[in-house]
C-alpha positions in Angstrom: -45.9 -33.4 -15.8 -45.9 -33.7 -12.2 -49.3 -32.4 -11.1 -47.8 -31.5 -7.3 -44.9 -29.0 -8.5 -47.8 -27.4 -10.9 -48.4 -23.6 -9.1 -51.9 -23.7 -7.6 -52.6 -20.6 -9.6 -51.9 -21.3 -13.1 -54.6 -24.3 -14.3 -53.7 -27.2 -15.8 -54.6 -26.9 -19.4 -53.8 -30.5 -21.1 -52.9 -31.2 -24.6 -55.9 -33.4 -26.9 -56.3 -34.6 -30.2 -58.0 -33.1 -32.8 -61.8 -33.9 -32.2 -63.2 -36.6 -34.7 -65.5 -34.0 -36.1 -62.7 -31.2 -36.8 -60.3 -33.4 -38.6 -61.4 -32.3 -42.4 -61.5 -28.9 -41.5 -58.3 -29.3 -39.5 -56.2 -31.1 -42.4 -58.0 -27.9 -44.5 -56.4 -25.5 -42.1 -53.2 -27.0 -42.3 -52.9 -27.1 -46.3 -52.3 -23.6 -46.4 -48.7 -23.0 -47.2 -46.8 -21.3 -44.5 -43.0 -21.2 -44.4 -42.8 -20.9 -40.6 -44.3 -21.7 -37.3 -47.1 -19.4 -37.6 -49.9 -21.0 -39.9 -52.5 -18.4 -41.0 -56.2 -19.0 -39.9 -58.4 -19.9 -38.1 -58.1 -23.1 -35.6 -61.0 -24.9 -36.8 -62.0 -26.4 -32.8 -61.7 -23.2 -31.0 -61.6 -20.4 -33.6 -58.6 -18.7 -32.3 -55.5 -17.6 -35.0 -53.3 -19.2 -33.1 -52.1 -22.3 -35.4 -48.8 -23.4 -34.9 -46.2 -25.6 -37.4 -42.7 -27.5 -37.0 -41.1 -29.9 -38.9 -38.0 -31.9 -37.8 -36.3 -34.0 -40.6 -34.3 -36.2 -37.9 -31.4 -37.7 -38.6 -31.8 -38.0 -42.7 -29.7 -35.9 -45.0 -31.0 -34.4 -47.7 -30.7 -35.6 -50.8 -29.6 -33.1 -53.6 -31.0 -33.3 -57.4 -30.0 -30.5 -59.6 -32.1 -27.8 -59.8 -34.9 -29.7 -57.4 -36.0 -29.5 -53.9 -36.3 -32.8 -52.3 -38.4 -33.6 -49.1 -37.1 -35.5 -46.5 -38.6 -37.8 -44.1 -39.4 -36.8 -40.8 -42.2 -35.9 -38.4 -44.9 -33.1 -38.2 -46.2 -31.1 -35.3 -49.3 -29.3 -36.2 -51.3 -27.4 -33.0 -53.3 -24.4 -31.6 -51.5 -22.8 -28.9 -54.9 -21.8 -27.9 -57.1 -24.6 -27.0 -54.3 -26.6 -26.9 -55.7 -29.5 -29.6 -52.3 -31.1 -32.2 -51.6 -33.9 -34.3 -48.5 -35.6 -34.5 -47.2 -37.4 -37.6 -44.6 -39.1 -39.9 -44.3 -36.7 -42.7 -42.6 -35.6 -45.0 -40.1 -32.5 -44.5 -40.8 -29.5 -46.8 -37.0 -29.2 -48.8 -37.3 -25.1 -47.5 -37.7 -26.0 -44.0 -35.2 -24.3 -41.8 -35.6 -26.3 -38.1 -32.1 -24.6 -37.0 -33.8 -21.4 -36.2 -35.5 -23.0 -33.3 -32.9 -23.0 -30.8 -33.7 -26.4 -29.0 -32.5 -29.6 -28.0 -34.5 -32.2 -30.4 -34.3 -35.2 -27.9 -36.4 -33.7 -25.4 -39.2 -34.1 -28.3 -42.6 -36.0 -27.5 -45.4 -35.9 -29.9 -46.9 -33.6 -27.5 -46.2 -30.2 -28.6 -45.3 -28.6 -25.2 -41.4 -27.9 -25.5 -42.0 -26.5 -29.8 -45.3 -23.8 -27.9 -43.1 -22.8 -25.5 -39.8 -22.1 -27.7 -42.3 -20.5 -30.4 -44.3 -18.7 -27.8 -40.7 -17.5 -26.5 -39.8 -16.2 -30.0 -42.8 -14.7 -30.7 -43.3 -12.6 -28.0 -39.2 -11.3 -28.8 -37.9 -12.7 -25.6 
């Protein structure tokens, strides 16, 4: 981000890794099943509801078994939209994920959440 085109009157409010001391409580957050972006709870640094999920399986296809969901490989966003803290991962893709709702182009992806809080932020507030 170029700090000169930033508007003087909206503060800069940068992206940071999960604090060493919240990462239990984080991955506890996290492990509660939620089939969309929203993830119920409580962000375990700030204490806002504000967690955030996406999933993109990449460039995999999925492998079909009879009668049995199959993850596929791919990455893992997990953030607060509040205090801005995430985690970025290799994971694997839950088989019920559905990444096509999010209308976005998936190369401008950086393990930085930015472009996924913005679309979900766009969706959620019905624009």
């Amino acid at each position: 981000m170029n700090r000169d085109m930033e508007s003087p009157d909206i503060p800069c409010r940068e992206w940071k890794g999960v604090p060493e001391n919240c990462t239990n409580a984080w991955k506890e957050a996290f492990d509660v099943p939620s089939e969309g972006y929203f993830v119920p709870g409580y962000c375990p640094v700030c204490g806002a509801e504000t967690l955030r999920r996406y999933y993109y399986p990449g460039c995999t296809q999925a492998h079909e078994v009879p009668g049995m969901l199959i993850p596929k490989p791919g990455s893992s966003w997990e953030w607060c939209s509040s205090c801005r803290s995430y985690e970025h991962a290799q994971a694997l893709v839950p088989a019920y994920w559905c990444a096509a709702t999010l209308n976005l182009d998936h190369y401008i992806l950086t393990p930085v959440p930015e472009v996924l809080d913005q679309a979900i932020s766009t969706i959620d507030s019905g624009l």
